[in-house]
C-alpha positions as CSV (number, residue, x, y, z in Angstrom):
1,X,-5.2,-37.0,29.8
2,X,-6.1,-39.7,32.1
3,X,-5.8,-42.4,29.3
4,X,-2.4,-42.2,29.7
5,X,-2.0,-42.9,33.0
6,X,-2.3,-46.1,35.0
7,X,-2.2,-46.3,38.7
8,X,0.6,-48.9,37.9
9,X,3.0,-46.3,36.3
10,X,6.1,-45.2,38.1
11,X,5.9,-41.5,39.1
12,X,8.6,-40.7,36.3
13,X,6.8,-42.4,33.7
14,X,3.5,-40.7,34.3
15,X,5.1,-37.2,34.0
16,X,7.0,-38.0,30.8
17,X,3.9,-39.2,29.5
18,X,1.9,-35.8,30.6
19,X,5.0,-34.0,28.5
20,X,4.8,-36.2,25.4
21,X,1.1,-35.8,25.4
22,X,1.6,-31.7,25.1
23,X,4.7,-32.1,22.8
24,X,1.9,-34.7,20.6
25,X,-1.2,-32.4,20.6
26,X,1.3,-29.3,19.7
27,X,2.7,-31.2,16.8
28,X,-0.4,-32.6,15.6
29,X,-1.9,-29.1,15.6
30,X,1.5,-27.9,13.8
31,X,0.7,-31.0,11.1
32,X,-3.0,-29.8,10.7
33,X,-1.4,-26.3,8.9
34,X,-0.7,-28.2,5.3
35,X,-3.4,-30.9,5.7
36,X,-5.8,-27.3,5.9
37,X,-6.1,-27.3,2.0
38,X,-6.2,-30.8,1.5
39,X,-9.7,-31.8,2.5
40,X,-10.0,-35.3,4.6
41,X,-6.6,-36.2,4.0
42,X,-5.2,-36.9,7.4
43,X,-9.1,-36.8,8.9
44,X,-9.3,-40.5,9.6
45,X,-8.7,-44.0,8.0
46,X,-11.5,-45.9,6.1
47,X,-12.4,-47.6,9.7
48,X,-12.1,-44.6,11.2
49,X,-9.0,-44.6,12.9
50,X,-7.7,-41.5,14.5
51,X,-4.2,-40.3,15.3
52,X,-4.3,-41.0,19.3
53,X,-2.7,-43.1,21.5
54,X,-1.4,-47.0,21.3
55,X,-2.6,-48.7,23.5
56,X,-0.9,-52.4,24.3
57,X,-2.9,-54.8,26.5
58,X,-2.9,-56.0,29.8
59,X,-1.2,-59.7,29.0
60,X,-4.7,-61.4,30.2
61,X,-4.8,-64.6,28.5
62,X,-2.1,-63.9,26.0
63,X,-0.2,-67.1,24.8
64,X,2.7,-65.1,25.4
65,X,3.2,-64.5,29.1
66,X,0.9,-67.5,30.4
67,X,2.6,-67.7,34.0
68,X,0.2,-67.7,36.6
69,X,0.5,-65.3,39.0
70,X,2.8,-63.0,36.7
71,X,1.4,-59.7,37.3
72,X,0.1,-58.2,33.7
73,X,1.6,-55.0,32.6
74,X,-0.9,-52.4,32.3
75,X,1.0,-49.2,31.1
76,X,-0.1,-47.4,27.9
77,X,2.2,-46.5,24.9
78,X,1.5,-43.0,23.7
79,X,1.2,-42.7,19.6
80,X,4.8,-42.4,18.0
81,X,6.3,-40.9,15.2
82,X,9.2,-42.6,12.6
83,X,12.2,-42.2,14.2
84,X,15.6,-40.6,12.0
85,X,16.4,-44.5,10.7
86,X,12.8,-45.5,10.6
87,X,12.3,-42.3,8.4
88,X,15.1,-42.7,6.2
89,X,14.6,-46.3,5.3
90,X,10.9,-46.1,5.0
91,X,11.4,-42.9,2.0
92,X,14.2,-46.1,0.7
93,X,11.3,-48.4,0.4
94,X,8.6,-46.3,-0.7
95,X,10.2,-43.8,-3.3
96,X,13.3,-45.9,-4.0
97,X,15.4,-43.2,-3.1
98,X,19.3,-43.2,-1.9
99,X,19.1,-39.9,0.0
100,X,18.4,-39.8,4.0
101,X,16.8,-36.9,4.5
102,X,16.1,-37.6,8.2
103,X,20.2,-37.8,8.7
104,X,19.3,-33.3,8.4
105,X,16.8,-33.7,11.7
106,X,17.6,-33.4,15.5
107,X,18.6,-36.3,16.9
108,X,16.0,-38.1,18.8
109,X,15.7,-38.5,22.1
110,X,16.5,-42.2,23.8
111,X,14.0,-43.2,26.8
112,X,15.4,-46.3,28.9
113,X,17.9,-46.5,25.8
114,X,16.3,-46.8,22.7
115,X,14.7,-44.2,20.1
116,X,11.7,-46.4,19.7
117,X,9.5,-45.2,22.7
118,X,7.2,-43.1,21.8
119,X,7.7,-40.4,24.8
120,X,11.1,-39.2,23.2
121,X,10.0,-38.9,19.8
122,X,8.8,-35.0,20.0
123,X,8.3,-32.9,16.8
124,X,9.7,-29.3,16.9
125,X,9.6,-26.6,14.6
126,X,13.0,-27.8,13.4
127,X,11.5,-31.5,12.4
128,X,8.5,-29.9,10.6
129,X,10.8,-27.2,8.8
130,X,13.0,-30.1,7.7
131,X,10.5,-32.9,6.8
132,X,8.6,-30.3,4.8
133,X,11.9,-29.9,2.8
134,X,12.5,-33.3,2.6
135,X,9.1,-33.9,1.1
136,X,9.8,-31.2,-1.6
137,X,13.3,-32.6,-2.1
138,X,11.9,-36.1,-2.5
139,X,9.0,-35.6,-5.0
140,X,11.2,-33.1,-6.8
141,X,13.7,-36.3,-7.5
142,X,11.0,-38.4,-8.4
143,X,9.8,-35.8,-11.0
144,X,13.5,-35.6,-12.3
145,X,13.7,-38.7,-12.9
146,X,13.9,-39.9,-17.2
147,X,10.3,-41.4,-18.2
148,X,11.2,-44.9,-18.2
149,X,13.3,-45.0,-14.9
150,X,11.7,-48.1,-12.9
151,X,11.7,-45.8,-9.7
152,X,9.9,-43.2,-11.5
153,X,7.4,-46.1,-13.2
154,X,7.1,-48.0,-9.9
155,X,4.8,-43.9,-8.2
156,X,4.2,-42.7,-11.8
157,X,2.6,-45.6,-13.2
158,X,0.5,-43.4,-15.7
159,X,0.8,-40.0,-17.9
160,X,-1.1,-36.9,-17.4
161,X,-2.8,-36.0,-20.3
162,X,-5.0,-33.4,-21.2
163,X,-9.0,-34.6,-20.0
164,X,-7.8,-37.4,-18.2
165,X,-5.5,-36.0,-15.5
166,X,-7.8,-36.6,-12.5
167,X,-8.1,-40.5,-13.9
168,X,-4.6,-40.9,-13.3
169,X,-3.9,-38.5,-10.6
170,X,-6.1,-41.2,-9.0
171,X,-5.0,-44.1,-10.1
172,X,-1.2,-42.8,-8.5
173,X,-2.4,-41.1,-5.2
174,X,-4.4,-44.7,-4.6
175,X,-1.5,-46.3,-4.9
176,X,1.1,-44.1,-3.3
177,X,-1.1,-43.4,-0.1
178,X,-1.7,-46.7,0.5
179,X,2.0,-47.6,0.4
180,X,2.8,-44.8,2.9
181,X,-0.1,-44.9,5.1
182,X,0.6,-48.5,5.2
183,X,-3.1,-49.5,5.5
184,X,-6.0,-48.9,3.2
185,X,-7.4,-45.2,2.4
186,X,-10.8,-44.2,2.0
187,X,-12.5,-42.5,-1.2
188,X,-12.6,-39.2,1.5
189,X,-9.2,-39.1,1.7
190,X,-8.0,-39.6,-2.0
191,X,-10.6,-37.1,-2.9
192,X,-8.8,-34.6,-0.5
193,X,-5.5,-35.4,-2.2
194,X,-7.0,-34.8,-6.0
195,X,-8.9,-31.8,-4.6
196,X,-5.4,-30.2,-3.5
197,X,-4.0,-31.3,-7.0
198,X,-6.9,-29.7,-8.2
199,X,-6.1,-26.4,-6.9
200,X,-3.3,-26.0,-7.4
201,X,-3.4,-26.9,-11.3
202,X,-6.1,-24.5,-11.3
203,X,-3.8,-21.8,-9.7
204,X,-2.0,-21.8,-13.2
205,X,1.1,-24.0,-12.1
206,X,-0.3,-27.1,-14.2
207,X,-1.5,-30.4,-12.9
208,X,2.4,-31.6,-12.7
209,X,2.2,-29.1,-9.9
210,X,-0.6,-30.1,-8.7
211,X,0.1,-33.7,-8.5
212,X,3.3,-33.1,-7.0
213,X,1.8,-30.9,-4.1
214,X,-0.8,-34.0,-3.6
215,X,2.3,-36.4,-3.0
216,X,4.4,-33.8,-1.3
217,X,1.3,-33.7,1.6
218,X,1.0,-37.5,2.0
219,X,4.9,-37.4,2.8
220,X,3.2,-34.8,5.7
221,X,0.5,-36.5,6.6
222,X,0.6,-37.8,10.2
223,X,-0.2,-41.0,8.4
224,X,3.0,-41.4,7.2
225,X,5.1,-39.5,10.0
226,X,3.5,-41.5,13.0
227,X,2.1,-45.1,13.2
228,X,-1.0,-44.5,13.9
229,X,-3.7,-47.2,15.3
230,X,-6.9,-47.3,15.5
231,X,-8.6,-47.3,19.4
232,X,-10.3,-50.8,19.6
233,X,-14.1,-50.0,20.2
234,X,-13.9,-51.5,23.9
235,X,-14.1,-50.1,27.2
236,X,-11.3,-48.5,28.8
237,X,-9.0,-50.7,30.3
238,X,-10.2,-53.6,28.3
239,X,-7.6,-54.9,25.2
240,X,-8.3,-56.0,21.8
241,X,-6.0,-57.1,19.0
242,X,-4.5,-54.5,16.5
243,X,-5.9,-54.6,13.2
244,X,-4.1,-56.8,10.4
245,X,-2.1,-53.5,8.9
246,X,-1.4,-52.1,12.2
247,X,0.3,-55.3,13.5
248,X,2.4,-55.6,10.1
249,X,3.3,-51.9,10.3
250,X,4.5,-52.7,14.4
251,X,6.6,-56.0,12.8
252,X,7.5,-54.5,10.1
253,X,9.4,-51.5,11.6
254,X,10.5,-54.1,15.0
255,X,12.4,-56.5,12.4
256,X,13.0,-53.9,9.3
257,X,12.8,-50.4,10.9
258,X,10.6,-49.8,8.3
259,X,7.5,-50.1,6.1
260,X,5.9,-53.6,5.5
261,X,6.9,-55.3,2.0
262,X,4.3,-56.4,-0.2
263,X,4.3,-59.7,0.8
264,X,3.5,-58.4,4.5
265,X,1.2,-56.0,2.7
266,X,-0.1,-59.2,1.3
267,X,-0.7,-61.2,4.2
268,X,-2.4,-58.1,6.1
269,X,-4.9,-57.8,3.2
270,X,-5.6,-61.4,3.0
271,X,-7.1,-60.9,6.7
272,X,-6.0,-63.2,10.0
273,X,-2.7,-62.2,10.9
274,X,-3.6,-61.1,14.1
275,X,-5.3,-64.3,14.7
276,X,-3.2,-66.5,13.4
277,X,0.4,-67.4,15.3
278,X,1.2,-69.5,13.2
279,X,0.9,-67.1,10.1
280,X,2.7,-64.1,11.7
281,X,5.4,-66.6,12.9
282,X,6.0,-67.5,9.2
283,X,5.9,-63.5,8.5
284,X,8.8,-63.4,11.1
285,X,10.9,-66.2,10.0
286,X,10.5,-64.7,5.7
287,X,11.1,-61.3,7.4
288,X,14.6,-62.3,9.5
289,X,15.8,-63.6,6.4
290,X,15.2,-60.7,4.3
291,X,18.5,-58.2,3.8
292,X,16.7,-55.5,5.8
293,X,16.8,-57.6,8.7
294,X,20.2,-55.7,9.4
295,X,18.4,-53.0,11.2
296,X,17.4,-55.5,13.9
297,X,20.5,-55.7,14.5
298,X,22.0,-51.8,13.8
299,X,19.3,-50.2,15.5
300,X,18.2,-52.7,18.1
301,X,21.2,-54.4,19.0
302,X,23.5,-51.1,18.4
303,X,21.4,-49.5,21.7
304,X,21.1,-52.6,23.6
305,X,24.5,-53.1,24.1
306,X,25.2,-49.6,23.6
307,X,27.4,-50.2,20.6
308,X,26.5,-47.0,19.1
309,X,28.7,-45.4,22.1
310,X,31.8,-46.4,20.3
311,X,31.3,-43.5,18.3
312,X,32.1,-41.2,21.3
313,X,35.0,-43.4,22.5
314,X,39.0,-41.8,22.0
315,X,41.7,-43.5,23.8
316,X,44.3,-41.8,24.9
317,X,46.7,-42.2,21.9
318,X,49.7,-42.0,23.9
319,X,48.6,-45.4,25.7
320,X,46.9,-46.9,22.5
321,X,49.4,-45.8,19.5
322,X,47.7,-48.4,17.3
323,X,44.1,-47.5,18.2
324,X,42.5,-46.4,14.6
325,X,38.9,-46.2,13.4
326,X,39.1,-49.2,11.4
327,X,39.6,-50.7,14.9
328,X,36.6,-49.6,16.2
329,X,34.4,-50.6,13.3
330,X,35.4,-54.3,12.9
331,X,35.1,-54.1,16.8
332,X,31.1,-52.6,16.2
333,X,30.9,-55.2,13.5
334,X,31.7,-58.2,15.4
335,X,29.5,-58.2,18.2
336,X,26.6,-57.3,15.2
337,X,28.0,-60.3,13.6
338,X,28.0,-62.2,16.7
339,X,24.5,-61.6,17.9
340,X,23.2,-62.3,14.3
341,X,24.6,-65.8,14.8
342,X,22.7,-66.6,18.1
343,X,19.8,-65.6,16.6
344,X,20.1,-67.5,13.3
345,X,20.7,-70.5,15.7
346,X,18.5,-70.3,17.6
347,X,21.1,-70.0,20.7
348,X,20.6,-70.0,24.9
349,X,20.5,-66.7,25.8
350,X,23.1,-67.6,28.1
351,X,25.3,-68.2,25.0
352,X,25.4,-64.9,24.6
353,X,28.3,-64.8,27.7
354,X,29.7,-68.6,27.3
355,X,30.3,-68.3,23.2
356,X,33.7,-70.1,22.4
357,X,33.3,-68.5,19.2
358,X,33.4,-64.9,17.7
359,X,33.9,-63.1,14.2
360,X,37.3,-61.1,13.2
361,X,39.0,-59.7,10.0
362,X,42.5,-59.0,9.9
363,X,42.4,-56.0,11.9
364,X,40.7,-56.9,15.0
365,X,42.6,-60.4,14.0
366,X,45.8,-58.6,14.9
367,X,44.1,-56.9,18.1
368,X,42.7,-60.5,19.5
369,X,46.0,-62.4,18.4
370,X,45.0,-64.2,16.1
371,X,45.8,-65.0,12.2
372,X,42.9,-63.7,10.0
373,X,43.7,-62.6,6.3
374,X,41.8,-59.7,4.8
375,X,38.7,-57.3,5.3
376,X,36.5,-60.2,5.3
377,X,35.1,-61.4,8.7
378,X,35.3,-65.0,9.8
379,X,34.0,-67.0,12.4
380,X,37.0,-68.0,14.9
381,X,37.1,-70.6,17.7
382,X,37.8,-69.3,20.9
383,X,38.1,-72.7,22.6
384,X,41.7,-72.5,24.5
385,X,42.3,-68.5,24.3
386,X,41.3,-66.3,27.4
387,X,38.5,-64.5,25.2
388,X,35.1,-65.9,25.7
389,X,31.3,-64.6,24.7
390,X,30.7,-61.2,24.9
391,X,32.2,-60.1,28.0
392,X,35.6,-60.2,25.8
393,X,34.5,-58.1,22.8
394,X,36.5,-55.1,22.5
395,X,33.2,-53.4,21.3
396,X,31.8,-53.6,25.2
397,X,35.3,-53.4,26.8
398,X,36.5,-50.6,24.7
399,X,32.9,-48.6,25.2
400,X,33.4,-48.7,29.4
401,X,36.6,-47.9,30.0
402,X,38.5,-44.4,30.2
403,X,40.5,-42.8,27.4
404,X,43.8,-44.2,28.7
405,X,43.0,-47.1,31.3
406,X,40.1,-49.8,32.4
407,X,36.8,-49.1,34.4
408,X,36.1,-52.1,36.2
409,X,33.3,-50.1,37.7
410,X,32.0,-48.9,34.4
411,X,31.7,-52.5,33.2
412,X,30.4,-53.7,36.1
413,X,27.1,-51.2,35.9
414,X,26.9,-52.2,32.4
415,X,26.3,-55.7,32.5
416,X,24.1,-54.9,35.8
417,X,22.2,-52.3,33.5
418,X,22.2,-53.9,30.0
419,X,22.3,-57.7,30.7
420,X,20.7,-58.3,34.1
421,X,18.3,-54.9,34.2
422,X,19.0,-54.6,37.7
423,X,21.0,-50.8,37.4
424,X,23.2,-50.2,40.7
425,X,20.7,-47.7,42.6
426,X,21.7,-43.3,41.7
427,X,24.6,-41.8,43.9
428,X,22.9,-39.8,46.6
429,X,22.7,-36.2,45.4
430,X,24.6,-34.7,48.0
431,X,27.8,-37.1,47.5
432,X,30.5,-35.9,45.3
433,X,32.4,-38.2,43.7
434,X,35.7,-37.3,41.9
435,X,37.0,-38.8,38.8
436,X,38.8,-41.9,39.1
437,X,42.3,-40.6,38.0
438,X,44.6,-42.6,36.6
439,X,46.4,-45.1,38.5
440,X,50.0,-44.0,39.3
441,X,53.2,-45.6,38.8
442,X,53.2,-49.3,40.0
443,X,49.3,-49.0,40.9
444,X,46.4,-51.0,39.3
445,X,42.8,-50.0,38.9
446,X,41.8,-52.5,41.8
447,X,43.8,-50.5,44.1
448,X,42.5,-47.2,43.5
449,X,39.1,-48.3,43.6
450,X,39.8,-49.3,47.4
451,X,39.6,-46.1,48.7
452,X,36.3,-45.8,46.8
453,X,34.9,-48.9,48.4
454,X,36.5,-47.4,51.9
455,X,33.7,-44.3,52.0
456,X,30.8,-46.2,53.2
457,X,28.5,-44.3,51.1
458,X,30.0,-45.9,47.8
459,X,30.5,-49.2,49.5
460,X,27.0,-50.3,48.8
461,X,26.7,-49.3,44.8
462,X,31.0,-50.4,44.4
463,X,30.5,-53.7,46.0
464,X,27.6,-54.3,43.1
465,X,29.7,-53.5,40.3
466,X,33.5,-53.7,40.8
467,X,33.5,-57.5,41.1
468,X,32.3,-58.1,37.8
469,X,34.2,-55.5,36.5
470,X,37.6,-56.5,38.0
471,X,36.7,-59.8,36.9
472,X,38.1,-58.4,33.2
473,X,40.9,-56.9,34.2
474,X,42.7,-59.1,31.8
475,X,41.5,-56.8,29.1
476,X,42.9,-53.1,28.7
477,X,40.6,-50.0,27.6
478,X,40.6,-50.9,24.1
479,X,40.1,-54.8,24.9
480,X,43.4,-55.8,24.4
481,X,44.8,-58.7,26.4
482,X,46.8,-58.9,29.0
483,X,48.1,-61.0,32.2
484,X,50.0,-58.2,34.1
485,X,46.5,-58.0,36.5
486,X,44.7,-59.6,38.6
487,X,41.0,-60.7,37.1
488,X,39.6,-62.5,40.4
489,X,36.8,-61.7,42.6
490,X,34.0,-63.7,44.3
491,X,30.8,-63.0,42.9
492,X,27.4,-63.5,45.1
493,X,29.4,-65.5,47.1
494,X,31.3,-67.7,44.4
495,X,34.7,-67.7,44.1
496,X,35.8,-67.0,40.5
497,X,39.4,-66.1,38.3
498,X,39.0,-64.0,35.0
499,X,36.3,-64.1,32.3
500,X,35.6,-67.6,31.5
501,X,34.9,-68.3,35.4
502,X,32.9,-64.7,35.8
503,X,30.9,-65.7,32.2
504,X,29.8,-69.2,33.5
505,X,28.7,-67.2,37.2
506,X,26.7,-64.8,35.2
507,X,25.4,-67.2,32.4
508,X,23.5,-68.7,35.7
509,X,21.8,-65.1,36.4
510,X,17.6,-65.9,35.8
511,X,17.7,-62.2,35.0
512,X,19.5,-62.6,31.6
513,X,16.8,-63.9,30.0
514,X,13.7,-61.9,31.3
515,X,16.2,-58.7,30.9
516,X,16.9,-59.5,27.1
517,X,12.8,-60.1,27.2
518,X,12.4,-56.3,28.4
519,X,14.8,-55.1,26.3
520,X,13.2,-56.6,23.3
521,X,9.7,-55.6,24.7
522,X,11.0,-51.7,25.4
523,X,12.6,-52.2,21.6
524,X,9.7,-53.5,19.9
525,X,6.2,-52.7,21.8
526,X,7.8,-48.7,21.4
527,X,7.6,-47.9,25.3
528,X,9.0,-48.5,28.5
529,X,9.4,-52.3,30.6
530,X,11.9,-50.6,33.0
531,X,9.3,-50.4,36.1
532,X,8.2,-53.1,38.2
533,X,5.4,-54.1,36.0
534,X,7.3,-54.1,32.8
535,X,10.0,-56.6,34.5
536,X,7.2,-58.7,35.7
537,X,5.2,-58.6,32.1
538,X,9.1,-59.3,30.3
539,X,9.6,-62.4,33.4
540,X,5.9,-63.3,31.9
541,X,6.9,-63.4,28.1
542,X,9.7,-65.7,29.5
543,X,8.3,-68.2,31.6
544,X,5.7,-68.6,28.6
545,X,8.3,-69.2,26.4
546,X,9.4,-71.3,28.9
547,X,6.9,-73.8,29.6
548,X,6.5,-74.4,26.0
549,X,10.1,-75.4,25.7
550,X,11.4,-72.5,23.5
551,X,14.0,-70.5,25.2
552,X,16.4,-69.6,22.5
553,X,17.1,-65.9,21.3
554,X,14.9,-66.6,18.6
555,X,12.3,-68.1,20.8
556,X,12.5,-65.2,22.9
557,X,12.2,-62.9,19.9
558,X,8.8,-64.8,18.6
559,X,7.6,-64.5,22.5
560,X,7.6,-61.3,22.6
561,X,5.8,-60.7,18.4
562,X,3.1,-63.0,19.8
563,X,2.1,-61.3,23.1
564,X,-0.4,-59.1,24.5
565,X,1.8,-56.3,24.8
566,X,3.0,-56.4,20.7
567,X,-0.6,-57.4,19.4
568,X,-3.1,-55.5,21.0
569,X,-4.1,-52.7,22.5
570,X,-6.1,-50.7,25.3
571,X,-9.5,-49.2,24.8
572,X,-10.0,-45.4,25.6
C-alpha cells in the first residue's frame, strides 16, 4: 500500500489512491476467474512484467523540466485500465471491427477532468459482465466473416486442418496476442492460450471452439484491458525509463487513444525509443499526422475545455427560438477545428485567446454573422469583428451560461479553472447560495450579481471571477452577439472594455502556459498535476521548453512526451 503514497500527495489524492488500489486488487482478482483455465496467460510478460502500478519519475535530470530549483513531482500513477474510447478504438485497430462495444459499459469516472487517470477507471461487475460479452460478440464476428474477407485474413492468417491445428493455432495466437498485449509474449503464455484451445477442442466442441475461446481470453486478459508496465528493477523512489513497448503503448493511446500502429510497433522492436528524443519526436510528428490523430483532439481537447458539456446544455427555447442541434455541433466542431490549427502551427499558447481567426459553416456562419455557404467549414478572419480567440466561441460561451441568459460568473471560474488552473477556492459549507434567477425586466446580469458581491462572504470568490466573466457580456447564452451590455471591467488592476481588451489582459497570464502543460501532463502521464507539486513539475516542463526556445502548442506537446513524468517510472 505504501507505494502509492508519497509524503508529497495532497490528503485527497492519497485517499483516492487507497480506494483505487482496493477497487484494482478486486478487479484483478475478478480477472483471475477466466485466466484460471488458461495456464500462464495473464501470469507475466516475457521480462517479467507484472500487472502493478505505473510509476512516473521524479523529473531529476529530465530534458524536459530542466529549471533549477523547480521542485520535481514525485507522485505515483496507479496501473489503469482502457478507458470506453480507448477500448472501442483499440477492438477498431486490432479486429478491424465497426462496432463499439465499450459505448454498452458505465461511463467512466473523470478525476481533475479527464477519463485518463488511472484512479477513476474502476472495474465492476457490470464492466466484466459486459467486456466478457463483448469478447464473445467480437470473436463471434470475426468467425462470421467469408474466408477471404481481409479482416478475417489479417487474425486468421491460416486454416485448421486436421493434424496440424496446434501449428496454426500458434502461428494466430502469436500474432494476435502480441497485437493486443502490445509488447512481446512469452512461449509460457502462448502455450497457456493453445492449452485452453486445447481443452476445449477436446471437450467435443472442435478446435474452432477452441481457438475461439483462446482469442476470446486474450480480449480478457488484463494485458489487453489495462496498460500494464513493468516495475523498473531499482530501488524505491528511484526512476528508470519505460521499456521501448511500454512508452509506444503511453504515446500511442496520448496522441491516438489507442494501440500503437505497426510502424510504432516497428520502432519499439527496433530498440532505442526510449533513449532516443530525437526518434520518438519523429514518432510524434508521423503520429499527429495520421487520421487517428482526431482523438487528441475529441478526447483531450473535448474535456479540457469541457466541450463535451455541450451535450448537457438546453437553452431556454423561448429566449433562443433558433437554437438547434446542428448549432451546437458546428459550435463543438469549431473550437476542435480551431485548436487543431494551433497545433499544426505550431502557435503561442497565448494564441489560443488573441486568434483573429476561427472556422464556421453556414450554420454557425449565420450565428457569428457572417457569409459562409454550405456544411463545409472554413477558416474566417476575425480581424475587424468583435469575436476574437476562444473567449468568443459559442462552444465555451454557450457551455457556461444558464438555459435562458449569461453567467458572467460561470465563465469567469472557467477560464480561472481550465485556462489559468488557479480554481476560485469551494464556497464554505455552511453558506447557502441561491440560484441566480433571471434578471427582471430592465435589469442586466451585472446588476444582479451586485447583491452577490454585497455578502462579504462571496465577495472574495465573486471578485475573482465576475470580472472576466462580465468582460463577455457582449455575448448572450448561446454566444450570440450583442451591444445592448456593458462588457468592461478592470482586471488585476488594468482597465479593460469587451473581449479583445480582456483576451490581450489574459494572453499576459504566465499561468496559461504552465496550465495547458498540466493539463496535458494530467491528459497524457494518466494521473493527477492538480496539487502543488504537479503545477510545479507542469511550470518545470515549461520553463524547459522555454529555455530551449520552443514555446508553441506543439512545443509544449513534445515537452511534455519527452519528460520524466511520460518516460519513466518509480521503482517499488
Amino acid at each position: 500500500m505504501q507505494t502509492f503514497e508519497t509524503p508529497e500527495s495532497p490528503p485527497r489524492e492519497r485517499s483516492g489512491v487507497r480506494r483505487s488500489l482496493c477497487r484494482l486488487l478486486g478487479s484483478m482478482v475478478l480477472l483471475a476467474l477466466p485466466m484460471a483455465c488458461i495456464g500462464e496467460i495473464g501470469a507475466g510478460s516475457p521480462d517479467g512484467a507484472t500487472p502493478g502500478v505505473n510509476t512516473p519519475g521524479d523529473g531529476a535530470g529530465d530534458p524536459g523540466t530542466g529549471a533549477p530549483g523547480v521542485a520535481p513531482d514525485k507522485a505515483n500513477t496507479v496501473l489503469r485500465r482502457l478507458n470506453r474510447a480507448e477500448y472501442n478504438n483499440t477492438v477498431r485497430d486490432l479486429l478491424g471491427t465497426s462496432r463499439r462495444p465499450a459505448d454498452k459499459l458505465p461511463s467512466d469516472e473523470t478525476v481533475d477532468g479527464f477519463d485518463t487517470v488511472g484512479e477513476g477507471l474502476s472495474l465492476s461487475l457490470q464492466h466484466l459482465e459486459s467486456l466478457e460479452q463483448a469478447a464473445t460478440e467480437l470473436i463471434d464476428e470475426l468467425f462470421g466473416l467469408p474466408a477471404g474477407d481481409a479482416r478475417r485474413r489479417d487474425v486468421l492468417s491460416c486454416q485448421l486442418q486436421a493434424g496440424s491445428e496446434e501449428t496454426c493455432a500458434r502461428q494466430i495466437l502469436s500474432a494476435f496476442a502480441r497485437r493486443a498485449f502490445r509488447r512481446p509474449v512469452s512461449e509460457g503464455e502462448i502455450s497457456g492460450l493453445l492449452q485452453l484451445a486445447r481443452k476445449v477442442s477436446d471437450a467435443g466442441n472442435g478446435y474452432d471452439e477452441g481457438l475461439k475461446a483462446a482469442l476470446r481470453s486474450i480480449l480478457l486478459s488484463p494485458h489487453f484491458l489495462y496498460m500494464v508496465e513493468k516495475a523498473p528493477a531499482v530501488p524505491p523512489g528511484e526512476s528508470a525509463p519505460l521499456g521501448d513497448h511500454e512508452l509506444a503503448t503511453r504515446l500511442s493511446y496520448f496522441l491516438w487513444s489507442s494501440m500503437p500502429d505497426a510502424a510504432l510497433f516497428a520502432a519499439a522492436e527496433a530498440g532505442g525509443l526510449a533513449d532516443d528524443s530525437a526518434k520518438l519526436a519523429a514518432e510524434v510528428e508521423r503520429m499527429l499526422t495520421d487520421g487517428k490523430a482526431v482523438a487528441l483532439t475529441e478526447n483531450f481537447v473535448g474535456q479540457w475545455l469541457t466541450l463535451r458539456r455541450l451535450a448537457l446544455v438546453e437553452p431556454d427555447p423561448k429566449t433562443f427560438p433558433d437554437y438547434d442541434v446542428e448549432l451546437r455541433n458546428a459550435a463543438v466542431r469549431e473550437t476542435e477545428l480551431f485548436f487543431r490549427e494551433l497545433l499544426n502551427g505550431n502557435a503561442a499558447i497565448e494564441t489560443l485567446l488573441t486568434a483573429d481567426f476561427t472556422f464556421v459553416n453556414q450554420r454557425l456562419g449565420q450565428h457569428y454573422g457572417m457569409p459562409v455557404s454550405g456544411s463545409e467549414f472554413l477558416r474566417v478572419s476575425l480581424a475587424g469583428t468583435e469575436r476574437v480567440g476562444l473567449l468568443s466561441h459559442a462552444s465555451f460561451l454557450m457551455a457556461n451560461s444558464h438555459p435562458g441568459f449569461t453567467s458572467p460568473t460561470k465563465r469567469g471560474a472557467w477560464v480561472l479553472e481550465q485556462l489559468l488552473c488557479s480554481p476560485p477556492p469551494p464556497v464554505p459549507p455552511d453558506l447557502m447560495i441561491d440560484p441566480l434567477a433571471a434578471p427582471a425586466a430592465g435589469e442586466t446580469v451585472r446588476e444582479k450579481l451586485e447583491a452577490h458581491r454585497a455578502e462579504p462572504r462571496c465577495a472574495g470568490c465573486h471578485a475573482l471571477m465576475d470580472p472576466i466573466g462580465l468582460g463577455l457580456e457582449d455575448f448572450d447564452a448561446i454566444g450570440g452577439y450583442r451591444d445592448s451590455e456593458d462588457a468592461s471591467g478592470v482586471l488585476q488592476g488594468t482597465s479593460f472594455s469587451g473581449v479583445r481588451e480582456l483576451a490581450a489582459l489574459l494572453s499576459q497570464d504566465a499561468r496559461l502556459q504552465s496550465c495547458f502543460a498540466q493539463q496535458l501532463l494530467t491528459y497524457a502521464v494518466g494521473r493527477s498535476f492538480h496539487s502543488a507539486g504537479g503545477h510545479a513539475y507542469a511550470e518545470g516542463v515549461v520553463q524547459g521548453a522555454r529555455a530551449a526556445g520552443q514555446q508553441g502548442v506543439l512545443d509544449l506537446l513534445n515537452a511534455v512526451v519527452k519528460s520524466d513524468a511520460f518516460r519513466t517510472r518509480r521503482g517499488e
